[in-house]
C-alpha positions in Angstrom: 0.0 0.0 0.0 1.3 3.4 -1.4 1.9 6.1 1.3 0.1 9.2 0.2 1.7 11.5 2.6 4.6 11.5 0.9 3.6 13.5 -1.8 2.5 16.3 0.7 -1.0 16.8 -0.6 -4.1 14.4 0.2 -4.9 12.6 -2.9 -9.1 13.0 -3.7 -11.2 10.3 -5.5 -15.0 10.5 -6.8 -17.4 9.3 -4.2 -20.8 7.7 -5.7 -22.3 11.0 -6.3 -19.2 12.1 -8.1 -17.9 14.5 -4.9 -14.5 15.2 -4.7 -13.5 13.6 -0.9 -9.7 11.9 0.2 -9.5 8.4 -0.7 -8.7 7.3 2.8 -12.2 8.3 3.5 -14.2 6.2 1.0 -15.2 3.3 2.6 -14.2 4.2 6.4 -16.8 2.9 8.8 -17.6 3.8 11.7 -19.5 2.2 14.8 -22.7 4.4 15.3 -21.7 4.9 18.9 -18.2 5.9 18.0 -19.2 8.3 15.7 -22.1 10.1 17.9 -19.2 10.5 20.4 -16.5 12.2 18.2 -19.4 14.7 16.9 -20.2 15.3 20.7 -16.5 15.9 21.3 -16.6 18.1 18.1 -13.3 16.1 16.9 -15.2 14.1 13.7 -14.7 16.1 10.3 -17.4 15.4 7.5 -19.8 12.2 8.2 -22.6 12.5 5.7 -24.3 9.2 5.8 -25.1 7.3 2.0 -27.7 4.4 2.0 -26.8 1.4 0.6 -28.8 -1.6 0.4 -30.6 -0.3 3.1 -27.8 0.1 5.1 -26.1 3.5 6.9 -22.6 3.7 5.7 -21.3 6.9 7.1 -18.0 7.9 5.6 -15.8 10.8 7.0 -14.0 13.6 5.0 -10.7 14.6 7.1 -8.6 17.1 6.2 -4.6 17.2 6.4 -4.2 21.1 8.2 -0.7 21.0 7.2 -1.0 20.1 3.6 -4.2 22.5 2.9 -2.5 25.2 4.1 0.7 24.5 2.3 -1.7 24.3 -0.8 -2.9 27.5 0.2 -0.2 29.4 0.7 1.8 28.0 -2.3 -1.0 27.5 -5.0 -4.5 29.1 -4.3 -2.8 32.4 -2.9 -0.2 33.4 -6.0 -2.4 31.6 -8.7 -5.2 33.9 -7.9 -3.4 36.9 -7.0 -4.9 37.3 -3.6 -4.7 40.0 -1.6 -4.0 40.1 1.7 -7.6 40.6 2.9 -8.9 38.0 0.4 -6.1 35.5 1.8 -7.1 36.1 5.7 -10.6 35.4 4.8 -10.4 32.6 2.8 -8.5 31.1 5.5 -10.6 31.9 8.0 -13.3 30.2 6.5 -11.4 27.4 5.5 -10.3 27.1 9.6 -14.3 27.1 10.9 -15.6 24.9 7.8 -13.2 22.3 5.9 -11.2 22.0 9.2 -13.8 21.3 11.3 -15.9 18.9 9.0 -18.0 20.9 7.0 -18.8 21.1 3.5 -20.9 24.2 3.9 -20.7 27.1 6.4 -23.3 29.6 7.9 -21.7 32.9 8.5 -22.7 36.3 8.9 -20.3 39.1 7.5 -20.1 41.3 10.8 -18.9 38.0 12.6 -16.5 37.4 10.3 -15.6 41.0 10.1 -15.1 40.6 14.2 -13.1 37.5 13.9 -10.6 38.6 11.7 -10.7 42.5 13.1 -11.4 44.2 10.2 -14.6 46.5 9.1 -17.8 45.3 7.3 -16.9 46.6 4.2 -14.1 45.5 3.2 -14.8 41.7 4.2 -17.9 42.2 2.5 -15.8 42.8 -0.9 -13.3 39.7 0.0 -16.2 37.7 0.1 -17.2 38.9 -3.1 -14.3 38.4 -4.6 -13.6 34.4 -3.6 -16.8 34.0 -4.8 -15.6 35.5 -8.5 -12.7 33.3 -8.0 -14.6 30.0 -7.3 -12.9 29.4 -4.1 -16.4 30.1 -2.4 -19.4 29.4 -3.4 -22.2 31.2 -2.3 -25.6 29.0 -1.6 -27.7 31.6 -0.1 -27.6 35.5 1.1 -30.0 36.7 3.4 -30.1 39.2 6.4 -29.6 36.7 8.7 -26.5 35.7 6.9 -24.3 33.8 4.0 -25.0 29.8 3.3 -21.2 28.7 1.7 -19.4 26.0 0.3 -15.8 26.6 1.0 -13.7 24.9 -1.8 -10.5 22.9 -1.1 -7.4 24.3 -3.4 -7.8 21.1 -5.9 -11.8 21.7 -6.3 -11.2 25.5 -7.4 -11.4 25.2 -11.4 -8.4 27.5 -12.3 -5.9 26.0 -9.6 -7.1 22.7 -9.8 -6.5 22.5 -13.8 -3.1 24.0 -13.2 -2.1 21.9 -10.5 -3.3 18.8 -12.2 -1.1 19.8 -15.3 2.1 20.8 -12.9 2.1 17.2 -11.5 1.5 15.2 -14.2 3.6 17.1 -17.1 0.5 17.6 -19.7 -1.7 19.9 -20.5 -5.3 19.9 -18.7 -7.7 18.1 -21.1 -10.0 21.0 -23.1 -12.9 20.5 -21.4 -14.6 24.4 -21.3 -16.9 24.9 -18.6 -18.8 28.1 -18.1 -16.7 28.7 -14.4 -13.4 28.7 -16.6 -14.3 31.2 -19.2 -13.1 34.8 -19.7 -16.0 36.6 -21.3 -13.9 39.7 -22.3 -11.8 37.4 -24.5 -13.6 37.7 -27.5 -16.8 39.8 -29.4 -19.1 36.4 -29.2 -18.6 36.5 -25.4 -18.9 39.9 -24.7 -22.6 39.7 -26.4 -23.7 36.7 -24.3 -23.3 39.4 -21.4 -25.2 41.9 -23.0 -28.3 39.7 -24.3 -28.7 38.1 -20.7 -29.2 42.2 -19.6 -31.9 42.4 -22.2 -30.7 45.4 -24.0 -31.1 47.4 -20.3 -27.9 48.5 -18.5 -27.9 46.7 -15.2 -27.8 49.5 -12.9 -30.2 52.3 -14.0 -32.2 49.7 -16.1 -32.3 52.2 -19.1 -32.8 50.7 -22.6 -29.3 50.8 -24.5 -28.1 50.6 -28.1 -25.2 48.3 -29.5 -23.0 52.1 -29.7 -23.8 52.9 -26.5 -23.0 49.7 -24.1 -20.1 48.5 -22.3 -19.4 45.8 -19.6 -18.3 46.3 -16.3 -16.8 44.6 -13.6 -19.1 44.4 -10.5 -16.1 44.2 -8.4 -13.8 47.0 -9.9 -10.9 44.9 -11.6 -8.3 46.8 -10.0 -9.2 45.2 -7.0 -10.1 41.3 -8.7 -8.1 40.0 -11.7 -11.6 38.1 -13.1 -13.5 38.5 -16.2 -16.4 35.8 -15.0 -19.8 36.3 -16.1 -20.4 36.5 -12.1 -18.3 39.6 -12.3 -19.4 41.4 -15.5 -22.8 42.9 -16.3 -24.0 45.0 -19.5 -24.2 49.2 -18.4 -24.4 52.1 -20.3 -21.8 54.3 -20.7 -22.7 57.2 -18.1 -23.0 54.4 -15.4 -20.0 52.5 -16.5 -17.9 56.0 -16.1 -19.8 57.1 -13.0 -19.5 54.0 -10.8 -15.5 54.2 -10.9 -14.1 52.0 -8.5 -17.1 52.1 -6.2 -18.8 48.3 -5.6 -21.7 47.9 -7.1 -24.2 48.0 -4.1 -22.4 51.6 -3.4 -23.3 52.7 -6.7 -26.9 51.8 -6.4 -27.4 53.2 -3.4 -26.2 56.3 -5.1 -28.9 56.0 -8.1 -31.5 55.7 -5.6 -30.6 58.7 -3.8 -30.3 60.7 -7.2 -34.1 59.2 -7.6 -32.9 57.4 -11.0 -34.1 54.0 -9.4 -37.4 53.4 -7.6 -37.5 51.5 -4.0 -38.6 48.3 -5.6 -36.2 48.6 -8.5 -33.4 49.1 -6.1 -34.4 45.9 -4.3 -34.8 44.0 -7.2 -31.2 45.1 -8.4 -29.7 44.2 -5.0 -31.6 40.8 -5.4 -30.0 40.4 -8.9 -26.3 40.8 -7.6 -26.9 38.0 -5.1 -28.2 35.8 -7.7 -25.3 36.6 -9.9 -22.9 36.1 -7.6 -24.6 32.7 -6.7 -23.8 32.1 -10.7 -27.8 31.7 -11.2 -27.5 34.5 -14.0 -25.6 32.5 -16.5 -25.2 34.0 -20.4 -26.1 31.1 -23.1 -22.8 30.2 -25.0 -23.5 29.5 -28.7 -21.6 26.6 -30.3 
């Protein structure tokens, strides 16, 4: 039997629904007593139970702290050009999710904003951000707080197809998927954007002509490197110029106050951004 911890990095398989877990935990049984006891001592990781001929086979997903956050700090980090703020969250949430057992964390942004002693703001971006990047991905947004899957380093498309082609010498096979594309990189992609929008600029909602649209980054590119059609909607070009570097909700706030949206049209914008950035808004690629 091959020791896996040599290579530094735990080594993931395909469970039966095609889930990305570590193959020492496909298979691993557990007695039903021993496992109520570790979740009572809070030490058992990621236990979701799969029926199989009518019998409970719990499996559990256990992740290696010191290889994760060498994969972190060495891949996901430089690969996506974090910043620091982006890096501190991401890690944070890795710490009280993957760490700890869970595939999906329920947060609010002022806790983590008090946990890692910054202001609401600005983790409110970072969030936005790994959620551009696909190192988050964001379930459900409410008031009462943020439903997330946090994303090991190998499940993250862009790192995982570079990592896979760094170990194994070959280029990543040339399967496109949607989460992959860059939808500035050519004229075909750029309209996809701008039919989803309907031929209305997503902020002020105003009807605009093929002359007189332009796409812009939701999160200002100067502080994301990502061209995903979660971060790109179709605007006229007075918003496109007057929004600047401000975040999106900033900016709509602003139109509100200058009485160029309505109360229900601000709220349905607001709704639209969580939905895009849950990647529920996605363009149709032509073949």
């Amino acid at each position: 039997m091959k020791n896996n911890k040599l290579s530094g990095a735990p080594v993931f398989k395909n469970d039966e629904e095609g889930a990305a877990v570590p193959s020492h935990a496909l298979g691993t049984r557990l007695r039903p007593d021993e496992e109520n006891e570790r979740y009572r001592k809070g030490t058992a990781c990621c236990a979701p139970t799969k029926e199989k001929n009518g019998e409970a086979r719990p499996y559990t997903l256990k992740a290696d702290a010191g290889a994760l956050w060498k994969q972190i700090e060495d891949v996901v980090v430089p690969q996506l050009g974090l910043s620091v703020i982006d890096h501190v969250v991401y890690s944070h949430l890795v710490r009280h999710s993957l760490l700890e057992g869970k595939r999906r964390l329920h947060f609010s942004i002022p806790w983590l904003a008090r946990n890692i002693r910054l202001s609401v703001c600005p983790t409110r971006e970072a969030v936005r951000r790994l959620a551009a990047h696909g190192a988050l991905r964001l379930i459900e947004r409410s008031k009462a707080g943020h439903v997330a899957e946090v994303r090991l380093p190998e499940e993250i498309r862009g790192v995982r197809a570079k990592t896979m082609e760094a170990r194994n010498g070959t280029q990543p096979t040339s399967v496109i998927e949607i989460e992959d594309v860059d939808f500035l990189k050519s004229p075909e992609l750029r309209r996809t954007i701008h039919e989803r929008e309907g031929g209305r600029c997503f902020y002020c909602l105003r009807r605009i002509t093929p002359r007189m649209e332009c796409l812009d980054h939701v999160v200002p590119r100067a502080k994301v490197r990502c061209n995903s059609y979660r971060n790109l909607v179709s605007a006229c070009m007075e918003c496109n110029s007057q929004k600047g570097e401000r975040s999106a909700e900033e900016y709509l706030r602003w139109l509100f106050r200058e009485h160029r949206l309505g109360a229900a049209e601000l709220k349905d914008r607001f709704r639209k951004l969580e939905l895009l950035a849950a990647g529920k808004l996605r363009p149709e690629i032509k073949n």
